[in-house]
C-alpha positions in Angstrom: -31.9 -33.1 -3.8 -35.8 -32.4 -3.8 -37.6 -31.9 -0.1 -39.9 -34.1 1.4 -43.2 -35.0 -0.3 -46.0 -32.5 1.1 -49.1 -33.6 2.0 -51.5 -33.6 -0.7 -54.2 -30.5 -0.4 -58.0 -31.6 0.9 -60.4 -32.1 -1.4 -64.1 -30.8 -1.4 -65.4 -34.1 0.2 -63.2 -33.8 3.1 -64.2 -29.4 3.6 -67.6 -31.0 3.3 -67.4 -33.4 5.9 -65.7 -30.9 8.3 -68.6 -28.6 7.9 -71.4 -31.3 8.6 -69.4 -32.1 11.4 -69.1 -28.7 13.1 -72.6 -28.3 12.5 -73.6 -31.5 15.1 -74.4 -33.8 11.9 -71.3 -36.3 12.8 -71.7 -40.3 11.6 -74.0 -41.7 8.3 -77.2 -42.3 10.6 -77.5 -38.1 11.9 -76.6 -37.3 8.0 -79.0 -39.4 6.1 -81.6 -38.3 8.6 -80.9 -34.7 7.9 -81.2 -35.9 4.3 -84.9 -37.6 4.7 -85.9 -34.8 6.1 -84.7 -32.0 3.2 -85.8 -34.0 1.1 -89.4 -34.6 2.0 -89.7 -31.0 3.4 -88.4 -30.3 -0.4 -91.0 -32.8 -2.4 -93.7 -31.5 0.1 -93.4 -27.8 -1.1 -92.9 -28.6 -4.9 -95.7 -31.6 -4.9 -98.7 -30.3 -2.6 -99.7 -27.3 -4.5 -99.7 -29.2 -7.5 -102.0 -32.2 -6.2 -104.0 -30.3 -4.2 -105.3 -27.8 -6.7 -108.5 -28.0 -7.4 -108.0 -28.2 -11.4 -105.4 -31.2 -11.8 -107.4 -33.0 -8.8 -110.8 -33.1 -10.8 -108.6 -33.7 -14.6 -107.7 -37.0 -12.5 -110.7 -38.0 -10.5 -108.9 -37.4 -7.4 -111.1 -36.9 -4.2 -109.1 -34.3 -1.8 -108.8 -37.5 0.7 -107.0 -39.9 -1.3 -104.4 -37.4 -2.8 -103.4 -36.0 1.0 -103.2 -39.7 1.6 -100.7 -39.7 -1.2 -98.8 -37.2 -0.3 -98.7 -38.8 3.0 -97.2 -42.3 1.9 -94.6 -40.1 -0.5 -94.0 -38.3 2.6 -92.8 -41.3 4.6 -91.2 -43.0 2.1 -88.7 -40.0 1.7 -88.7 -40.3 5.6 -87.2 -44.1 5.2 -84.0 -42.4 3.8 -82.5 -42.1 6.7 -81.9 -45.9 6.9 -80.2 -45.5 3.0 -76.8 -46.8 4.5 -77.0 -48.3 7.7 -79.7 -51.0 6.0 -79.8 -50.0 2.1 -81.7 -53.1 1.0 -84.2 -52.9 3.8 -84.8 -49.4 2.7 -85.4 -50.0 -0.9 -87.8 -52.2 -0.4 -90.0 -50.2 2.2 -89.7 -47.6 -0.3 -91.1 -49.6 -3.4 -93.4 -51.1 -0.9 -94.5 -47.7 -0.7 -94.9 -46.9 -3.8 -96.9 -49.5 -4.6 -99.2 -48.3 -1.7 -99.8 -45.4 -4.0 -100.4 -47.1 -7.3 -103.2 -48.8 -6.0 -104.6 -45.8 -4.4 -104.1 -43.4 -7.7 -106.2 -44.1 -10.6 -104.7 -45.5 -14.1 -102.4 -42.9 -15.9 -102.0 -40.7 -12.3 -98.2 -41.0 -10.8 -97.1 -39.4 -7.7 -93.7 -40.7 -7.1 -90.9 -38.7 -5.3 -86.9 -39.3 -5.1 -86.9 -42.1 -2.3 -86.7 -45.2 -4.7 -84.2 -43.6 -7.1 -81.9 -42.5 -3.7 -82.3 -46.1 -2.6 -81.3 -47.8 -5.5 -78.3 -45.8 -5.9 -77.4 -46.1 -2.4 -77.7 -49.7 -3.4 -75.1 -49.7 -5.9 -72.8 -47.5 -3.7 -72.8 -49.8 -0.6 -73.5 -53.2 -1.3 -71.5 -55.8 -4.0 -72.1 -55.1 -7.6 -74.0 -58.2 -7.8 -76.2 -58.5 -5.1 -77.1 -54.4 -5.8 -78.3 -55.5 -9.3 -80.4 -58.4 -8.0 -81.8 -56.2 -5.4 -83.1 -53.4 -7.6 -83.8 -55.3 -10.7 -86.5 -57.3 -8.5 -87.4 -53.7 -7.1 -88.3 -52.8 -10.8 -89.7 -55.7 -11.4 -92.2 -56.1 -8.8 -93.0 -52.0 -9.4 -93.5 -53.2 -13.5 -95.6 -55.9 -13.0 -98.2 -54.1 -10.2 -98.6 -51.5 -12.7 -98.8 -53.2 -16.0 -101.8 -56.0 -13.5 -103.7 -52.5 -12.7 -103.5 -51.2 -16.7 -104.8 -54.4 -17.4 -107.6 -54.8 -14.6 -108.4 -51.6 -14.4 -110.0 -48.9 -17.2 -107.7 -46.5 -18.8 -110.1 -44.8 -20.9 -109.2 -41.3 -18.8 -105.6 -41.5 -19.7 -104.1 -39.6 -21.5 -101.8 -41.7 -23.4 -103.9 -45.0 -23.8 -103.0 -48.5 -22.5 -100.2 -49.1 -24.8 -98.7 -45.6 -23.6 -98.9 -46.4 -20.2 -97.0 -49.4 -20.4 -94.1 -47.9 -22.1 -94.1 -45.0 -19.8 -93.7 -47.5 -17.1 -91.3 -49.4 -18.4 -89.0 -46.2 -19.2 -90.1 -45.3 -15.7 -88.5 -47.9 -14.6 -85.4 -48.3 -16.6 -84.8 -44.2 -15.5 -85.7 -44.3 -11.6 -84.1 -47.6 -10.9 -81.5 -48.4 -13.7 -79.5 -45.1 -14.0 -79.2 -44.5 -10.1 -77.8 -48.0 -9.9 -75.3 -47.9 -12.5 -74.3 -44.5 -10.9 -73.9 -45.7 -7.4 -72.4 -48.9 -9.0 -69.5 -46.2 -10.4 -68.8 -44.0 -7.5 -68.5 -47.2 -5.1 -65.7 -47.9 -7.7 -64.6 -45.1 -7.6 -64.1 -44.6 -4.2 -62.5 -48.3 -3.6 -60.3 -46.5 -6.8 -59.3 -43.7 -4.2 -59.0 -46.0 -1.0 -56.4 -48.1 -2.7 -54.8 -45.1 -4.1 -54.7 -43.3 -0.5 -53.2 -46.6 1.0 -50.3 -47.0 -2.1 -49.7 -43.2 -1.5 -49.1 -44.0 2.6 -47.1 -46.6 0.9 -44.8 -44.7 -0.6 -44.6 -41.8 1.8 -44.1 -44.5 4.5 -40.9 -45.9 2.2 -39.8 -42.7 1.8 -39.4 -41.9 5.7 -37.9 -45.3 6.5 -35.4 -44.2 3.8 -34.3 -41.1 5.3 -34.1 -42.3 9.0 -32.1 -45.2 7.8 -30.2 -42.3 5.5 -29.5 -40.5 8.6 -28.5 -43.2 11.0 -25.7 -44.5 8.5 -24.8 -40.7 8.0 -24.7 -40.4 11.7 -22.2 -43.7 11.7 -19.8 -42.2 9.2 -19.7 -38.9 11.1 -19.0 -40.8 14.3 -16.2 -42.9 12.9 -15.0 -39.9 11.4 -15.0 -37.6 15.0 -13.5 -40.5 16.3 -10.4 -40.6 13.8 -9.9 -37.0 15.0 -10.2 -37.4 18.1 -7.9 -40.1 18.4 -5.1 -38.9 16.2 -5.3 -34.6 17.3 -5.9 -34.7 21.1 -3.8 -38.1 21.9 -1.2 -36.5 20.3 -1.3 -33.0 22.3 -2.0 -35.2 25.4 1.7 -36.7 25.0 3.2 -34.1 23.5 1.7 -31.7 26.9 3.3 -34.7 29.3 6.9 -34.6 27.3 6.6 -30.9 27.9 6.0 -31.1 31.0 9.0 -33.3 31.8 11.5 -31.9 29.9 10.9 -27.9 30.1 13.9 -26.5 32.1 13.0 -22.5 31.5 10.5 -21.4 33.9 9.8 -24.9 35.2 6.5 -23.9 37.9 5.0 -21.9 34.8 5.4 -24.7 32.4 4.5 -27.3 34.5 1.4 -25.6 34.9 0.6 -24.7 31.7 1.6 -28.0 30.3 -0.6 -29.9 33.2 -4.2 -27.4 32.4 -3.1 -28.3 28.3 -3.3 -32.3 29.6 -6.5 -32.0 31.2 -7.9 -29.7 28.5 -7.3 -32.5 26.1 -8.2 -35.5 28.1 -12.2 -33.8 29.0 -12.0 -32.8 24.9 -11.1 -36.8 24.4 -13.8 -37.3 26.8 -16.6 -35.3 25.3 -15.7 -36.2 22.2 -15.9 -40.0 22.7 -19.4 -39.1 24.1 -20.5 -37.9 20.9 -19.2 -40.3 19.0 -21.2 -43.3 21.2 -24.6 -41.4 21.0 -23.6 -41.5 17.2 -22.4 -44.8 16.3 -24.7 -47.4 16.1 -23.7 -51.2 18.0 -21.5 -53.2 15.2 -21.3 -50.1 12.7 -18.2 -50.0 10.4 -17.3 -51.4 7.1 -15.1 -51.2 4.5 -14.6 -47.3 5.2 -13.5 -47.8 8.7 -10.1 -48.0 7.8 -10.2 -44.7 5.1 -8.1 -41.6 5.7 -10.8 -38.6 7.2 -10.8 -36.4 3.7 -10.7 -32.2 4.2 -10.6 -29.3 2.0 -7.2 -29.8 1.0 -7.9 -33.1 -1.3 -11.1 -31.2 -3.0 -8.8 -30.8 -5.8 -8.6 -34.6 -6.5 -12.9 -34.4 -5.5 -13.3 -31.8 -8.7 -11.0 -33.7 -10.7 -13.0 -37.3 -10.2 -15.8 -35.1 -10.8 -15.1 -34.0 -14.2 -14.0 -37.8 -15.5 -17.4 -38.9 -14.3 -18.5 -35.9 -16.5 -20.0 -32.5 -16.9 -18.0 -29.1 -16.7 -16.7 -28.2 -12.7 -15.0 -25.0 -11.4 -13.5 -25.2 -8.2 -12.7 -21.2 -7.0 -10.9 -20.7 -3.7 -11.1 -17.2 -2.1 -9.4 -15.6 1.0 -6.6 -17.3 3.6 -7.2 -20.5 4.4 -6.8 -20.4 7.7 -6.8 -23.4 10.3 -10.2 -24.8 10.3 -10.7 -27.2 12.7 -10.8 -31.1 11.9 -14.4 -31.4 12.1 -15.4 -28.4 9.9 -12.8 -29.7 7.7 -14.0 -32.7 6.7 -18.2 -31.6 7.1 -17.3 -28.8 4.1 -15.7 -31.8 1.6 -18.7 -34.0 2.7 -21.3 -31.4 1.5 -19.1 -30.7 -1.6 -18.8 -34.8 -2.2 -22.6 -35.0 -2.1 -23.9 -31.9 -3.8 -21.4 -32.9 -6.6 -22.8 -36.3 -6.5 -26.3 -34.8 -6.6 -25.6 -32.2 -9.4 -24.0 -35.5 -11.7 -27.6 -37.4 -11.1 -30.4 -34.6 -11.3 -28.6 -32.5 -13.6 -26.5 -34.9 -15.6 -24.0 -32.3 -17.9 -25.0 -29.1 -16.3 -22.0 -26.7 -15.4 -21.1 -27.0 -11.9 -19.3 -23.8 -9.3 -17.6 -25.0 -6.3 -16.7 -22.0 -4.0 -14.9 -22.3 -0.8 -14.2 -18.9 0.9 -12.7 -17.8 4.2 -13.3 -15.0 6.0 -13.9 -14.0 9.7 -13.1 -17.2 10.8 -15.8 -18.7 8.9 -15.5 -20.8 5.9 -18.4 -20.7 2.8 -18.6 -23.6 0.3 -21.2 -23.0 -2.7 -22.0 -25.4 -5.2 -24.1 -24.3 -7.8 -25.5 -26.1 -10.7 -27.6 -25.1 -14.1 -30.2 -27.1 -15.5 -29.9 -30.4 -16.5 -28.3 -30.5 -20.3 -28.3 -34.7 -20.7 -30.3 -37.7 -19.6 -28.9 -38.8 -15.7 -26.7 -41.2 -15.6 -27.6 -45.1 -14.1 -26.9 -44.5 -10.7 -24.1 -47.0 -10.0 -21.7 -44.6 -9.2 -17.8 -45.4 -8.1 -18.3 -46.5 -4.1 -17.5 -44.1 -1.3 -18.8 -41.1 -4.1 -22.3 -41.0 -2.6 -24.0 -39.6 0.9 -27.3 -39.4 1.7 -28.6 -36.1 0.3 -29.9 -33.2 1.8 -30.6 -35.2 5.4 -27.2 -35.8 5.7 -25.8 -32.5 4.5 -28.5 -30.8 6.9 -27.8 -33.4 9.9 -24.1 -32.3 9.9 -24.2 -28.8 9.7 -25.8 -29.0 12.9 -23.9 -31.1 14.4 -21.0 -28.4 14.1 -22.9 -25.4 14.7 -23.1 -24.2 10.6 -25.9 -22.9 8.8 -26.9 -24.6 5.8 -29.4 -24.0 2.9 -30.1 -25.7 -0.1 -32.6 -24.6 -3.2 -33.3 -23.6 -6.7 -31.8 -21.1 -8.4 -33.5 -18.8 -11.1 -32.5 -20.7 -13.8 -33.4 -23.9 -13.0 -30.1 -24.6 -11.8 -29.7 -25.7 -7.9 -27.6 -24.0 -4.9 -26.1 -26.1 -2.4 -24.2 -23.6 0.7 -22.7 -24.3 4.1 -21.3 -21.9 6.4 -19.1 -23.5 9.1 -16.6 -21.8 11.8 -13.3 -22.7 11.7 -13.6 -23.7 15.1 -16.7 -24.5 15.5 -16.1 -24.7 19.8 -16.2 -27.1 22.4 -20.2 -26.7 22.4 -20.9 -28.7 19.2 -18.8 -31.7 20.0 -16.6 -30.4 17.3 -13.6 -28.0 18.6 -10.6 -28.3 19.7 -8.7 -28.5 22.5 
């Protein structure tokens, strides 16, 4: 008794992507362009009053042409990120190849490096097999290492700062920082998201299962209701049929008035038949039957014995009857002790030992049944229940309260408990394939 599984609520990524794609920036290739150029707009603004300024230029040696040409090759190589994931490896290595355009052109101890290699080896890890990532940047770092560590050596670093034997580890941290980290990160949120794919497509799964359940729920419930309109049918009107044409033989007292009378109650019957048997093929399903084809139809009468079955299978059960039965008709008979049978059934399994109210009331030509559980009090029971004790939960209950024109609801209660109620006229009218004649 618990309602379909809601869709799960979207997460940030997905509000994310719906605003990049109102905003024109639809695909990976418009994205990661917008991202080159943010982020060489951004390195540009931080970076060039820094280089450029007349005090750090002359600390380094740097002539005002050789750092704009600098800033120029970290400029495009934060430009190649806009080929990060439609060809991440030949963007990594434009990148490096980039970079190593610089550390020729910088004097010993002077870096100018910006975020492109880092991006690109992480996009590395994100997009391409673990193992093929890891080759790829690791030769990235390498190459990088051993260019520098050749110019330390060739070159002079008396200016620096830190000495030869500084510079080298620098670079080799350098290295382990801007190409290790963003790999094993990438490395983790492609797992991650292969993690969430596999999860989205188990969850599809499931809801899938779920569906296929409930239609096939439904279409046996449909089959029972069917064979069960077609016991009534076939007992109630074939009977008035022949008891209308013995009428209309026999009657001696006001023959032309009885005749009549007795001929509209024939043909009354016989388009009820009709309509009836209509219903009952749009219902049935070809070869549908069983062992419960032959079983009497069940009403309100024999919920007594229903209570009573209830209790030996356990847990407390009231069964309170208010106001004059009535006649209901066949159909509303029998949909009432359905719902009854199944929120009983229900109440035994979610809320195994809880106290359970069964209320059937008539009034206005209506009848009420109300079952009402408390919270569970045990551990449920395995569900092999007795055959013929089960339905198909609140599908079933729902589909045949509209077959007979009742109004049906089903939720918690304030204590944790759960509230089953149909309302059904007693005759429910020729309309819902459910009256009688």
């Amino acid at each position: 008794m618990h309602p379909h599984p809601e869709p799960p609520p979207r997460t940030g990524a997905e509000r994310l992507d719906a605003r990049l794609t109102a905003l024109g920036l639809a695909g990976p290739r418009r994205r990661d362009a917008a991202l080159a150029v943010l982020v060489a707009a951004g390195t540009l603004a931080v970076v060039t009053p820094v280089v450029l300024a007349p005090g750090p230029a002359a600390e380094l040696g740097l002539a005002p042409g050789t750092a704009a040409l600098a800033l120029g090759v970290v400029t495009v190589a934060n430009l190649l990120l806009a080929l990060r994931r439609t060809a991440p490896a030949v963007c990594l290595a434009l990148t490096v190849g980039l970079e190593l355009v610089n550390v020729v052109l910088l004097p010993v101890g002077a870096a100018l490096r910006g975020p492109a290699t880092a991006v690109a080896a992480g996009t590395c890890g994100s997009r391409l097999p673990t193992r093929r990532a890891g080759a790829l940047v690791g030769a990235a770092a390498v190459v990088e290492t051993t260019v520098v560590l050749t110019g330390i050596a060739v070159r002079p670093a008396d200016g620096a700062l830190l000495g030869a034997a500084g510079l080298v580890v620098a670079q080799v941290l350098s290295a382990v920082l801007v190409y290790g980290g963003p790999l094993l990160l990438g490395v983790y949120l492609r797992t991650r998201r292969r993690y969430a794919e596999l999860d989205r497509v188990h969850t599809a799964g499931v809801v899938a299962a779920y569906r296929e359940r409930a239609d096939a729920a439904v279409a046996r419930e449909r089959a029972r209701m069917a064979r069960e309109l077609h016991d009534v049918a076939a007992h109630h009107l074939s009977a008035m049929v022949v008891q209308a044409a013995v009428v209309e033989r026999l009657v001696d007292r006001d023959p032309d008035e009885a005749r009549r009378t007795a001929s509209r109650l024939r043909e009354q019957g016989r388009r009820t038949l009709h309509d009836l048997r209509l219903v009952v093929g749009a219902l049935r399903e070809p070869g549908a039957g069983g062992a419960e084809a032959d079983a009497p139809v069940p009403g309100l009468a024999e919920l007594d014995g229903l209570v009573e079955q209830a209790r030996e299978l356990g847990g407390p059960v009231e069964l309170v009857r208010r106001g004059d039965p009535g006649e209901p008709s066949p159909v509303a008979d029998v949909t009432c002790y359905r719902v009854v049978q199944e929120a009983l059934a229900n109440a035994r399994e979610h809320a195994a030992g809880a106290p359970v109210r069964v209320t059937v009331t008539h009034a206005d030509g209506r009848v009420a049944v109300e079952v009402v559980n408390g919270p569970a009090r045990g551990t449920p029971p395995e569900s092999g229940s007795a055959p013929g004790t089960r339905g198909f939960g609140l599908a079933g209950m729902r589909e045949r309260a509209q077959l007979v024109g009742g109004e049906f609801e089903a939720g918690r209660t304030g204590d944790d408990g759960w509230r089953v109620r149909l309302v059904v006229p007693h005759d429910p009218g020729p309309e819902t394939g459910g009256g009688r004649a």
